[in-house]
N, C-alpha and C positions, 0 to 999 in steps of 0.2 A: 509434418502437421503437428508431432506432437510437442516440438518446440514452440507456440504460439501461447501467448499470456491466455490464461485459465479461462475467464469469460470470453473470450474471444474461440478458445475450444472446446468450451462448454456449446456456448452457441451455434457453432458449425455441428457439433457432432447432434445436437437436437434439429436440423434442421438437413443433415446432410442424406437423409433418404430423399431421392426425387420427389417419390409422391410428397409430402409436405412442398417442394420449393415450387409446384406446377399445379396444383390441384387444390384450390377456395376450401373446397368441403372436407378435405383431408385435413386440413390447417385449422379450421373450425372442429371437429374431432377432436385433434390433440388437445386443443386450449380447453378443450370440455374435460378432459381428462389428466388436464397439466398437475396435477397434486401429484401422479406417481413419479413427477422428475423429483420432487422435493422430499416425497416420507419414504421411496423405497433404497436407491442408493446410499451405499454402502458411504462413511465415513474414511476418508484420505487418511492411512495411517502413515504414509512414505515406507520406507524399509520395517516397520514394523508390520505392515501390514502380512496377517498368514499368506497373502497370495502374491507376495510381493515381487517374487520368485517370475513369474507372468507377467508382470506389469510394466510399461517400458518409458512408465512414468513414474515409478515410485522413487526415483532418487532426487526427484525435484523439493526442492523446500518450500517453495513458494504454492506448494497445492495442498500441505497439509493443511488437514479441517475441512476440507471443501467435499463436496460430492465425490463420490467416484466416476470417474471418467469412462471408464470400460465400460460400467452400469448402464450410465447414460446412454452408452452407444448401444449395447443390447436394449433397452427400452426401446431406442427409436428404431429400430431395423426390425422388432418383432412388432410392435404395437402396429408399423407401412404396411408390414405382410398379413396380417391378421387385417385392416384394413381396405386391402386391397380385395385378396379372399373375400370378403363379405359382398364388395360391390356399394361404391358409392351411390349409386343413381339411387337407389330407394333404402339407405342405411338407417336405423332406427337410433333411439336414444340408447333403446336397452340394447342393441347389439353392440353400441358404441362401449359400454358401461360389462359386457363383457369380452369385450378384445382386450377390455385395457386389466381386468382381472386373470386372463390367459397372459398377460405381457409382464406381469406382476409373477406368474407363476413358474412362469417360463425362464424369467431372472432370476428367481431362488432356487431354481434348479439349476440353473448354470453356476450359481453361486457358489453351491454344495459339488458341483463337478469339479470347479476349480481347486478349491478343497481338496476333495478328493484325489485331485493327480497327485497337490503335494503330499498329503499324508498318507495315500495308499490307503488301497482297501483292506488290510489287515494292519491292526495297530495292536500294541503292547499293554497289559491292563497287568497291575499288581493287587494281587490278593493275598490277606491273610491267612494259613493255613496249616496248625497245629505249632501258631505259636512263632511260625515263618513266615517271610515274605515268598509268594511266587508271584514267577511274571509269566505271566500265558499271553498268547497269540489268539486276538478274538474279530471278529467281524468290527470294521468302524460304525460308530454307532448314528455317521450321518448317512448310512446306508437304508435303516432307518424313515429317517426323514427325507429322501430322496425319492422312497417310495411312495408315504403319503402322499406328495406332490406331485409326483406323477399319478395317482390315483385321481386327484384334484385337477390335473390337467387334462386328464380323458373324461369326466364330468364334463367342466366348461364348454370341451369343444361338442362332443357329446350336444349338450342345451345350446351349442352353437349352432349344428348343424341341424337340428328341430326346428331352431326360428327359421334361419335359411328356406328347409324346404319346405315350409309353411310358408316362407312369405311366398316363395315359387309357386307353389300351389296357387294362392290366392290370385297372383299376377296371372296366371293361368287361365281361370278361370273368368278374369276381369276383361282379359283380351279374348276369350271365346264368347262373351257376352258383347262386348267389341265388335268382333265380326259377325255376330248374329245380327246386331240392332243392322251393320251395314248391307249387308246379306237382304234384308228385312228393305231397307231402303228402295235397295236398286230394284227389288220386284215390285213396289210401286210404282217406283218411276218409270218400267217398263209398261204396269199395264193403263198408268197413265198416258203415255204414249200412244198405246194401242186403239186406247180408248179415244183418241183425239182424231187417229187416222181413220176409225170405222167413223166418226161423225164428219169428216170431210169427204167422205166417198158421194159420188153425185146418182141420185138415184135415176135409172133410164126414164126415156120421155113415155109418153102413153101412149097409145094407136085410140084410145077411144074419145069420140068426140065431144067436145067441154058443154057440160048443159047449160052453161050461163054464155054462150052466143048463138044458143038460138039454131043448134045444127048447124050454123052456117059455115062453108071453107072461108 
C-alpha cells in the first residue's frame, strides 16, 4: 500500500476506515471536521524526520513537504471510533465538534509517544556548575506535555460522556412519553369499543300490554 503515489495514499488512508466508505452520516461528519486533515499533520521531513526511525515511508523523496502519512491514518481510525461510540442515529454538531477535538488530542499524544520511544524517557541535559560543564540524567521534558494531554484528553471525554448520557436520558424520557401517549390510546379505543357493544345490546320485549292498541291481543 505504501508504494502507491501520495494523493492516491493520502486518499485511501482518509477514507480507509469502513465507517466513512458505508455510512452517509459518517462522511458528512468528517467533511464537517475536514480542517484537522490539513492544520494538524505533521510536515514530511523523509529521513530527517525525528520519527523517522518508525516510518516506512520516510525514504521516499517524492513525499517530502506533504502531510504526514501516519497522522492522517491515526486521524482517521480515531476520529470512525470516537464516531461510532457516539452513535450516528441521533449525533449532534457539538458532539461532532468534540470527537474531532479528542482525535486532535489523541494524535499529539501519539505524536509525543513516538518521540518518546526514540529518545527515551531519560535524556542528557548539560549544566553549568562552578565554572564546569555537567551532564546529568533527567526526566524528558515531553513527559511533561504528555501529561497535560492526557489531562486534556480525560476532560473531552469526560464532556463526552455528559452529552452522551444526557442525550440518553432525554431519549428516555421522550420514548416513555411515547408509550404513555400510546398506553393512553389503546384505553380509549377499548372503552370506545365497550361503549359501542353496550349500545348494541337488544333490550328484552315487555310482558305488559301497549296502551296505544287499545288492550287489544
Amino acid at each position: 500500500m505504501w508504494d502507491l503515489e501520495y494523493s492516491v495514499l493520502l486518499d485511501e488512508l482518509k477514507n480507509r476506515n469502513p465507517l466513512f466508505a458505508v455510512d452517509e452520516r459518517a462522511r458528512q461528519a468528517r467533511e464537517l471536521v475536514s480542517t484537522i486533515y490539513e492544520s494538524l499533520p505533521m510536515e514530511c521531513s523523509g529521513s530527517a524526520c525525528p520519527i523517522a526511525s518508525r516510518c516506512p515511508v520516510s525514504h521516499r523523496l517524492d513525499i517530502l513537504g506533504t502531510r504526514c502519512l501516519l497522522e492522517v491514518r491515526e486521524i482517521t481510525e480515531r476520529l470512525a471510533h470516537y464516531l461510532k461510540d457516539i452513535g450516528l442515529d441521533n449525533i449532534t454538531y457539538t458532539d461532532i465538534q468534540v470527537a474531532a477535538q479528542l482525535t486532535r488530542t489523541d494524535v499529539l499524544i501519539w505524536r509525543i509517544e513516538q518521540l518518546l520511544s526514540v529518545q527515551g524517557l531519560v535524556v542528557e541535559e548539560t549544566v553549568v556548575s562552578g565554572g564546569k560543564q555537567v551532564i546529568r540524567k533527567v526526566s524528558n521534558p515531553l513527559m511533561a506535555e504528555l501529561r497535560s494531554l492526557m489531562k486534556e484528553q480525560r476532560a473531552l471525554m469526560d464532556e463526552l460522556m455528559t452529552s452522551r448520557r444526557a442525550r440518553l436520558e432525554r431519549m428516555e424520557r421522550e420514548g416513555r412519553m411515547e408509550r404513555d401517549f400510546v398506553r393512553m390510546l389503546q384505553q380509549m379505543s377499548e372503552r370506545a369499543k365497550g361503549s359501542v357493544v353496550i349500545g348494541e345490546v337488544a333490550l328484552p320485549e315487555s310482558s305488559e300490554p301497549n296502551p296505544l292498541d287499545g288492550g287489544q291481543e
